[in-house]
N, C-alpha and C positions, 0 to 999 in steps of 0.2 A: 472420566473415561469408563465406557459400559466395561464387562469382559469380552466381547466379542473386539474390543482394543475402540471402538467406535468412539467421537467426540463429539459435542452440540456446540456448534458456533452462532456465540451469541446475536442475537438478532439487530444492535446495532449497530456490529461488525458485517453481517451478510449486509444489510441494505446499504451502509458505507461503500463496501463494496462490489456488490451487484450481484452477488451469488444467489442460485437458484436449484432448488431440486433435481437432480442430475449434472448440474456445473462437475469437471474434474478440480481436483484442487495439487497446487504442485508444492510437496513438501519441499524442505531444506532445512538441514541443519549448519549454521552459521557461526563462528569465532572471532568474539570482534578482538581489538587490538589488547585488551586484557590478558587473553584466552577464554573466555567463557564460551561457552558454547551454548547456543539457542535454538531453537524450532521457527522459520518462518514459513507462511502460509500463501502462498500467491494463486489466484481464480487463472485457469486457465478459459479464456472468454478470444473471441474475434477477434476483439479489438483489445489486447494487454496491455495499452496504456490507457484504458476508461475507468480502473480501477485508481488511478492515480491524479484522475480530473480534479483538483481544487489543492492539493497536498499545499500547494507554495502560496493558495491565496492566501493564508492565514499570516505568513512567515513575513509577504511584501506588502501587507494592506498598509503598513504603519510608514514602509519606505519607499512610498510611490517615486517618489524626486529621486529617489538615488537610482531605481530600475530605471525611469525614465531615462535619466542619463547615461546608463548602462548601456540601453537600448542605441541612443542617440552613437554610440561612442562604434558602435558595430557597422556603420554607413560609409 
């Protein structure tokens, strides 16, 4: 943190999430069920869920069969 309080976000955090020169950025300070208290960073952009395009590919790549029937089970 400069002293004028300024931060640099790292570059493959901006391009993860779409940020750009003049993007606003929306703070928050968060307490998970610990108490700890955290700083989260959200782009405010058009479209607020573009920042979060891929998050779950990672999580369902391994359980395709169980989403699929997930899916199936909502019909």
């Amino acid at each position: 943190m400069s002293k004028q309080y300024q931060t640099t976000i790292p570059s493959k955090i901006r391009k993860q999430l779409g940020v750009n020169p003049g993007n606003r950025l929306n703070w928050d300070i968060v307490k998970d069920e610990l108490g700890v208290e955290y700083a989260t960073v959200i782009p405010e952009t058009k479209n607020t869920l573009k920042p979060l395009k891929g998050v779950f590919e990672e999580m369902y790549k391994n359980n395709k069969d169980y989403l699929k029937k997930e899916r199936e089970s909502w019909d």
